[in-house]
C-alpha positions in Angstrom: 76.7 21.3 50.1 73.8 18.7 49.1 74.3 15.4 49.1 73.9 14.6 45.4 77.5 17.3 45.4 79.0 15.2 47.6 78.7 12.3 45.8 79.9 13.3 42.8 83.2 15.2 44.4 83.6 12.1 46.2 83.9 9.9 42.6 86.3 12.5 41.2 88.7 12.1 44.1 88.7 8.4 44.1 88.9 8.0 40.3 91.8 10.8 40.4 93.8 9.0 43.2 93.5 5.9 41.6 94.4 7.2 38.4 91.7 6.1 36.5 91.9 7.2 32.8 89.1 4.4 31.5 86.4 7.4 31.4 85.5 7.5 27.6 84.4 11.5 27.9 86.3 13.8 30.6 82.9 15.3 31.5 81.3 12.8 32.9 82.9 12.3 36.4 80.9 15.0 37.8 77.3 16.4 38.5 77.7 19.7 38.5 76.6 22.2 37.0 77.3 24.1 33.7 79.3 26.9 35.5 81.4 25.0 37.9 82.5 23.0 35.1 83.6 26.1 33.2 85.5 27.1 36.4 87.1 23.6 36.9 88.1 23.8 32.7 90.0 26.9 32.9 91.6 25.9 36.5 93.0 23.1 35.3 93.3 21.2 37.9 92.1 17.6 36.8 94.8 15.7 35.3 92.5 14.2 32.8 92.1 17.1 31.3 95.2 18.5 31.1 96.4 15.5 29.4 93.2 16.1 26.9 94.1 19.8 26.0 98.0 18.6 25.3 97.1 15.7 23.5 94.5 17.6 21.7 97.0 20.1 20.7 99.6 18.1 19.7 97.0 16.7 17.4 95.8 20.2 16.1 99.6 20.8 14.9 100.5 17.7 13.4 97.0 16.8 11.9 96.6 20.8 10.4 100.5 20.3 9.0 99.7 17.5 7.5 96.2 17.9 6.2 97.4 21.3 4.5 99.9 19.5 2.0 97.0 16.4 1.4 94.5 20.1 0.4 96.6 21.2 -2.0 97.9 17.9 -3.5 93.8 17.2 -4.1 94.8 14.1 -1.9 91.7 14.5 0.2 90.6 10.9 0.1 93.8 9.8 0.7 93.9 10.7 4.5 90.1 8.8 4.3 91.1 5.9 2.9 94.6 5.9 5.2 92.6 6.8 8.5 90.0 3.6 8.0 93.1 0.9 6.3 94.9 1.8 9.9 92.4 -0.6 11.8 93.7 -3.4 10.9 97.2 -2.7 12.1 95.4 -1.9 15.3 93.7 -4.8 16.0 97.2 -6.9 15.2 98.7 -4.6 17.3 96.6 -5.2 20.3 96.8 -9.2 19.7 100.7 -8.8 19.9 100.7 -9.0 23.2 96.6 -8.5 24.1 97.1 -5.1 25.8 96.6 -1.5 24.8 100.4 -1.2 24.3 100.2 2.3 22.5 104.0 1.8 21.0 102.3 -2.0 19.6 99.3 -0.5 18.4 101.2 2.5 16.8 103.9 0.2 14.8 101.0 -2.1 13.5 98.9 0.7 12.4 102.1 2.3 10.5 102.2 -0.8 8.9 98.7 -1.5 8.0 99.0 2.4 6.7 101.5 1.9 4.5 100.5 -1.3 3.5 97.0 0.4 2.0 99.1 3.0 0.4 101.5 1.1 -1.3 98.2 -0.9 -2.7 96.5 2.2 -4.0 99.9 2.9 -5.7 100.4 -0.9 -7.1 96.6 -1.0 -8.6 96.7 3.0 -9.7 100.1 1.8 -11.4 99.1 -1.6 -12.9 95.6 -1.5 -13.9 93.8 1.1 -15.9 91.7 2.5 -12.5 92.1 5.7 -11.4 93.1 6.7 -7.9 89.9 7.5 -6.7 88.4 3.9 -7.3 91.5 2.6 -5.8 91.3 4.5 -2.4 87.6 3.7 -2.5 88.9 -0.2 -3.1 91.4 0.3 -0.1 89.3 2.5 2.2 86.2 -0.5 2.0 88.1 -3.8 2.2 90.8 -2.8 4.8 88.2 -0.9 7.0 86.3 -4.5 6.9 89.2 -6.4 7.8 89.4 -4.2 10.7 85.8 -4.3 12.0 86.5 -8.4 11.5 89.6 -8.3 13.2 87.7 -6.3 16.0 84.7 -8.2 16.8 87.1 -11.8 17.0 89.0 -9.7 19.6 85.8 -8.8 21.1 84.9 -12.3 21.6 87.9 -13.7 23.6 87.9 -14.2 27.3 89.2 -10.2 27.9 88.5 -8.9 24.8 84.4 -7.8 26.0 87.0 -5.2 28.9 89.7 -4.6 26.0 88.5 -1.5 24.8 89.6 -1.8 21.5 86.1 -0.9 19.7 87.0 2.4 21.2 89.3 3.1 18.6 86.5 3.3 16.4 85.0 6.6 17.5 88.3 7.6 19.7 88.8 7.8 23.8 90.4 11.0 24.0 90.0 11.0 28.3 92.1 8.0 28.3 95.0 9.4 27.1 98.1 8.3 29.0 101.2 9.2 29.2 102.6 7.0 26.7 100.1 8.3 24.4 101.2 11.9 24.8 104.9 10.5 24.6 104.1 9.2 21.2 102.1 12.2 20.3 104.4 15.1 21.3 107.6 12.3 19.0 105.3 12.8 15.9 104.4 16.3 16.0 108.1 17.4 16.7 109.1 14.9 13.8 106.5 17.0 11.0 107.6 19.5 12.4 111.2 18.9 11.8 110.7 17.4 8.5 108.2 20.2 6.8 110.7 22.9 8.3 113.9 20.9 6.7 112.3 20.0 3.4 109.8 22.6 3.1 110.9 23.9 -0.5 111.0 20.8 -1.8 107.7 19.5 -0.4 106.5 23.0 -2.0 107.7 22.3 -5.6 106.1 18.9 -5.5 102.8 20.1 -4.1 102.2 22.3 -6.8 104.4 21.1 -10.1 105.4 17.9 -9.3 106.5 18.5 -13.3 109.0 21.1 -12.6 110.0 18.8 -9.4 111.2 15.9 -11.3 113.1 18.0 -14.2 115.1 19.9 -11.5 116.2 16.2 -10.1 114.0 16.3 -6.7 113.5 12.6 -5.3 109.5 12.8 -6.0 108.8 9.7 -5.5 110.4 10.0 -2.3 109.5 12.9 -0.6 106.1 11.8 -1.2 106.7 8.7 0.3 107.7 10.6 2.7 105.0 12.5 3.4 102.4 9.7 3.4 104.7 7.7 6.5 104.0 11.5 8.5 100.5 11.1 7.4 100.2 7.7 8.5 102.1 8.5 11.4 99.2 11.5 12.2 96.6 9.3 11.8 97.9 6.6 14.0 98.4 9.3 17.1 94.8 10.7 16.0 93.3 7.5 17.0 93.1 7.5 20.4 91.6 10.8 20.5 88.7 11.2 17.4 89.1 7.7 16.2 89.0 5.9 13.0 85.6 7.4 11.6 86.7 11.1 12.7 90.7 11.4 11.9 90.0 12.2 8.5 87.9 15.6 9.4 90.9 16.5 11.7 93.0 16.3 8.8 90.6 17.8 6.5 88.5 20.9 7.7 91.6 22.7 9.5 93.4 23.3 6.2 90.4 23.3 4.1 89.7 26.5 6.3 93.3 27.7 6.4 92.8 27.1 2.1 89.9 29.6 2.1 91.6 32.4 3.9 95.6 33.0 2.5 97.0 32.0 -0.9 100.4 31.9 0.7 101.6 27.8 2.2 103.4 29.1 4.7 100.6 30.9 6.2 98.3 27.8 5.7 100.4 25.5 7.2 100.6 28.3 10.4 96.6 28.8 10.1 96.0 25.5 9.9 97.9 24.3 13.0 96.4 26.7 15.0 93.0 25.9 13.8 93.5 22.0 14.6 94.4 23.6 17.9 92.1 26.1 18.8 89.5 22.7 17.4 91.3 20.4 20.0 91.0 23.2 22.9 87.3 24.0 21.9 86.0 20.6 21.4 87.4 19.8 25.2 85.7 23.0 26.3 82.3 21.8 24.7 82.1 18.0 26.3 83.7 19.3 29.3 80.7 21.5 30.1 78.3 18.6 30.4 78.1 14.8 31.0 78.4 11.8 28.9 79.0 14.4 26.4 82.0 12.7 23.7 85.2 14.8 23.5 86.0 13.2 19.5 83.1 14.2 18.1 83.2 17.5 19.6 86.8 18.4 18.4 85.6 17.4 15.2 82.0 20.0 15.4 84.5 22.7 16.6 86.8 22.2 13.3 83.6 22.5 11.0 82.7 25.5 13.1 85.7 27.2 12.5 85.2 26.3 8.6 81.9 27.4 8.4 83.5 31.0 9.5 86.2 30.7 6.8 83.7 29.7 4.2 81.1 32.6 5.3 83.1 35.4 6.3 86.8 34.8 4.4 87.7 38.3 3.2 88.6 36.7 -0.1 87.2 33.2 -0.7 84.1 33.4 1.7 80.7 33.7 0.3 79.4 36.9 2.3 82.6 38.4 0.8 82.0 37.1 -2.7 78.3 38.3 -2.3 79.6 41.6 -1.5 81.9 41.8 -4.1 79.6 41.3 -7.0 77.0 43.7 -5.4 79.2 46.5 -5.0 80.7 45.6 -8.7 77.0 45.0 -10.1 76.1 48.5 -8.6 79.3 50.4 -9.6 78.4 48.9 -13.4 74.8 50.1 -13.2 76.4 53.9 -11.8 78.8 53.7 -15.1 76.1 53.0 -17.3 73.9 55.7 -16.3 76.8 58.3 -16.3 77.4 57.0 -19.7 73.7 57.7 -20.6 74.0 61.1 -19.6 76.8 61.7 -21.3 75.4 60.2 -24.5 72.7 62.9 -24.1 74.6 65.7 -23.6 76.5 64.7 -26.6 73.4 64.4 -28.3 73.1 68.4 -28.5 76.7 69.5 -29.0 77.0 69.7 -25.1 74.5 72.8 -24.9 73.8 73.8 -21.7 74.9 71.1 -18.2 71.0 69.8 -17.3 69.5 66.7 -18.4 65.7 66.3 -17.9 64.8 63.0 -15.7 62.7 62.4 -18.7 65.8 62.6 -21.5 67.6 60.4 -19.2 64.3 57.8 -19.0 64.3 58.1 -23.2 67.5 57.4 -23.2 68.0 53.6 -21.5 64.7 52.9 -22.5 63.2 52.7 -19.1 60.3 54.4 -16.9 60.6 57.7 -14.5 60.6 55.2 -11.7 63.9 53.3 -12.8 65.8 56.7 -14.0 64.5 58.6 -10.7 66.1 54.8 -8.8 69.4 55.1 -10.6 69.6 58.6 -10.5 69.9 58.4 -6.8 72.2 56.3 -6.4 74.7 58.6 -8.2 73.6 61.3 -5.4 75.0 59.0 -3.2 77.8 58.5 -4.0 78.8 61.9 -5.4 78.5 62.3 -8.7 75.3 63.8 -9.5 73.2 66.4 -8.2 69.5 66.9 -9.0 67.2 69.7 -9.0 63.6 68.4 -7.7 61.7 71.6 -8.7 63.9 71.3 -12.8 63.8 68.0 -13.1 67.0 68.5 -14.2 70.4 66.3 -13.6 73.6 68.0 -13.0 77.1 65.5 -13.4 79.5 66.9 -10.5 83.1 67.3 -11.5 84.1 63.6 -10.1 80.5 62.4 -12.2 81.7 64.2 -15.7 85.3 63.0 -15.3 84.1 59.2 -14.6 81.6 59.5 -17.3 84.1 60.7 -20.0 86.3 57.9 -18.8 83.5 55.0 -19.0 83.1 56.6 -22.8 86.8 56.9 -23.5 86.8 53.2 -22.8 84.9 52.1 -24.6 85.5 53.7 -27.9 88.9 52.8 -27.4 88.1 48.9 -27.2 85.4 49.5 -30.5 88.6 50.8 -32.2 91.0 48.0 -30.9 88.9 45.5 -31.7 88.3 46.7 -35.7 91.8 47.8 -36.2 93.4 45.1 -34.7 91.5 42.1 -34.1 89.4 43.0 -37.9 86.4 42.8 -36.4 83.2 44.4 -38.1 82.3 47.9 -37.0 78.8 46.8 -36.3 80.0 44.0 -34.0 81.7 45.4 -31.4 79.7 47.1 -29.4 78.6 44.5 -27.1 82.1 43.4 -26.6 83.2 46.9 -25.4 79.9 47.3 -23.2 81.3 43.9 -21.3 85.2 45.4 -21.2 84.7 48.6 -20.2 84.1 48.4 -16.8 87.3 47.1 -16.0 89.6 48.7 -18.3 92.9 49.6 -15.7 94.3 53.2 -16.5 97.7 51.4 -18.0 95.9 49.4 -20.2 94.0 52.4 -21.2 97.2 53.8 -22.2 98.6 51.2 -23.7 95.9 50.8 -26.1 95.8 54.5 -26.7 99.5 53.8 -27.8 99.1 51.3 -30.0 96.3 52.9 -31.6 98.3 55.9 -32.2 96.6 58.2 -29.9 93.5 58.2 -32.2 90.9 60.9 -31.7 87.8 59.1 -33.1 85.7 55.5 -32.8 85.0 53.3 -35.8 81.5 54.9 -35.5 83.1 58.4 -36.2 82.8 59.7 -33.1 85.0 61.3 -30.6 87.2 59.5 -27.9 87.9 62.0 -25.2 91.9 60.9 -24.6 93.1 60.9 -21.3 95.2 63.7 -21.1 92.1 65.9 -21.4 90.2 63.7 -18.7 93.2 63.5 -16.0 93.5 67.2 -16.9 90.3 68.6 -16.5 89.9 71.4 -14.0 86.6 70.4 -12.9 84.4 72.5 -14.8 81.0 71.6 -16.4 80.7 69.6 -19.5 82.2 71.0 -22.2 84.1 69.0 -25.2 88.0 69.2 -25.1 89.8 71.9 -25.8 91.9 70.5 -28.4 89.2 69.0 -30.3 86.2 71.0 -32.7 83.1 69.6 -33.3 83.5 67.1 -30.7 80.0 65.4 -30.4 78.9 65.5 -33.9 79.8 62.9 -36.5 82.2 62.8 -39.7 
């Protein structure tokens, strides 16, 4: 083992026997290299870091709880504004007694917390500003009350070894034990609290209107709710700071927001994000030196946003992307089935080929683009084609979605003149829009309101749906029950 090793083993003992927890980043006690780190992290042998990965847990919970109600009551600023009007409180709370006394610290933050709230609410509730300029108001003039408070604290005999800036940009290797005390009291209080009043904290979320008729204590509960949140914030300190709390409480349950439509699954998606944020964040400045653990939770939350936003099966973009391609390309498929059918219907449905060229004619486009779209309903089943004919052939599956892309929307023509009076001549690019995404019960029901009518307000025929969920497969042909279907009245 090289000297340089030695050294640095020998510095990890000593700070771990005397029970130093002054090291700003729990990486930075050691020289080794990436790999022996990784084994040391998932041992878990140092104390330091264990305390890290519970605190940092405790936070995930209580900050992704929390942070999912402030998402969905568009309170976002709020936790902003609350995490930077805290600093105050913290700096009284270390000149209480001039000592990191976390229980201090915690009770003067609370206090400056609530303080700011309770002046967003007075100036939101006495002036005519909205509640945006008045968090902005709060956020600004508390924050620099703060810094001031800071830098006289800063200037006294101690205060240069008080570490109190460090609450600026958080310390998460000198968690203590009182710390995680103080954390693990909060995070089993929101729990608690959003388990016990978790209906009613619902209601209000989402129609605070409804809320107050039914006789819930609004006003209360959300009181309520911002002491937990000020409570959060106050145990969030220590770890990411006063710049960095917010993002905690934030980009957790923005995530969770992107991926369920359900609160009881965000609030569960959330806290295991603000978690899995915590543990990665530690993994990450663990790995190397001087490397800060705040900052690092806070990356590893916007990682695990970044996946929600890109690959959510319902609210991320790649999914979104994919949706409107697939949709843009089904449309496209309709419309040229509808083409075809328009040509077969053209001549009285003599004989099943259509010519590349009749198909070209009809949308008014080259060889190239008919041959294009053409192939994409041999893909997917519903065409053949004869290279050596030129000729188009609908498979069963093809003729039975192309009657059906028709059916719709002569139907809507129809609705739209009969009932809604509009002029025959108007409403054909209204039904090219809604026939894509008729359902088959609407189809019916307009079908039944319409009286089960056989033609369009152009005079021509509708196939019904009887005949189309009927059909036995065969080639085109009109239905059975109709004569002369394909020519005009």
């Amino acid at each position: 083992m090289g000297a340089r090793r030695k050294l640095g083993l020998l510095t990890v003992a000593i700070a771990l026997l005397a029970g130093d927890a002054s090291a700003a980043r729990i990486g930075e006690l050691t020289e080794t290299g990436v790999w022996d780190q990784m084994v040391r992290f998932f041992s878990l042998r140092d104390p330091a870091l264990r305390a890290v990965l519970l605190g940092s847990g405790l936070l995930g919970i209580s900050c992704g709880l929390l942070g999912s109600f402030i998402v969905v009551r568009k309170m976002s600023l709020m936790g902003d504004a609350l995490s930077h009007a805290v600093l105050p409180g913290v700096a009284l709370g270390f000149l209480w007694n001039l000592t990191k006394d976390p229980l201090a610290i915690f009770v003067g933050a609370t206090l400056a917390g609530l303080l700011g709230t309770l002046t967003v609410h007075a100036i939101t509730h006495t002036t005519r500003l909205k509640e945006d300029t008045a968090l902005g108001l709060v956020l600004a003039s508390f924050f620099a009350v703060g810094i001031c408070l800071v830098k006289m604290i800063e200037r006294l005999p101690t205060g240069a070894k008080s570490g109190i800036d460090k609450f600026l940009f958080g310390q998460a290797a000198a968690l203590n034990s009182q710390d995680l005390q103080l954390m693990t009291v909060v995070t089993l209080l929101a729990v608690v609290l959003i388990s016990v009043f978790y209906k009613e904290l619902l209601v209000c979320s989402f129609d605070p209107g409804f809320a107050r008729a039914a006789g819930l204590p609004t006003r209360m509960l959300h009181h309520g709710l911002m002491l937990l949140l000020a409570f959060a914030v106050v145990i969030a300190l220590q770890a990411v700071g006063v710049v960095l709390v917010s993002a905690m409480l934030i980009t957790p349950a923005a995530a969770a927001y992107l991926l369920t439509d359900r609160m009881h699954r965000m609030l569960f998606l959330a806290a295991t994000f603000g978690v899995a944020a915590g543990i990665l964040g530690a993994f990450m400045s663990f790995l190397g030196n001087n490397l800060p653990t705040g900052p690092f939770m806070v990356l590893a939350a916007s990682m695990v946003f970044a996946g929600a936003f890109l690959f959510g099966p319902r609210h991320g973009t790649l999914a979104r992307w994919w949706r409107q391609r697939s949709r843009s390309r089904r449309v496209e498929r309709e419309n040229t089935l509808k083409a075809l059918f328009h040509v077969l219907e053209g001549r009285g449905f003599v004989g099943e080929g259509i010519t590349l060229q009749e198909l070209a004619s009809r949308r008014h486009e080259t060889l190239e683009e008919s041959r294009e779209r053409l192939h994409a309903l041999c893909r997917n089943g519903l065409a053949t084609f004869d290279e050596p004919g030129e000729a188009i052939y609908l498979t069963p599956e093809g003729w039975q979605r192309a009657r059906a892309i028709v059916r719709n929307h002569r139907l809507w023509e129809l609705y739209l003149t009969n009932q809604v009076n509009f002029a025959a001549d108007h409403v054909h690019d209204e039904a090219e829009e809604i026939e894509h995404v008729l359902g088959e019960e609407v189809v019916r029901q307009l079908e039944r309101g319409l009286d089960y009518a056989t033609r369009d307000p152009h005079g021509k025929v509708i196939p019904s749906t009887a005949d189309i969920m009927h059909d036995d497969g065969g080639g085109p042909r009109p239905p059975k029950d109709l004569v002369g279907y394909g020519k005009t009245t």
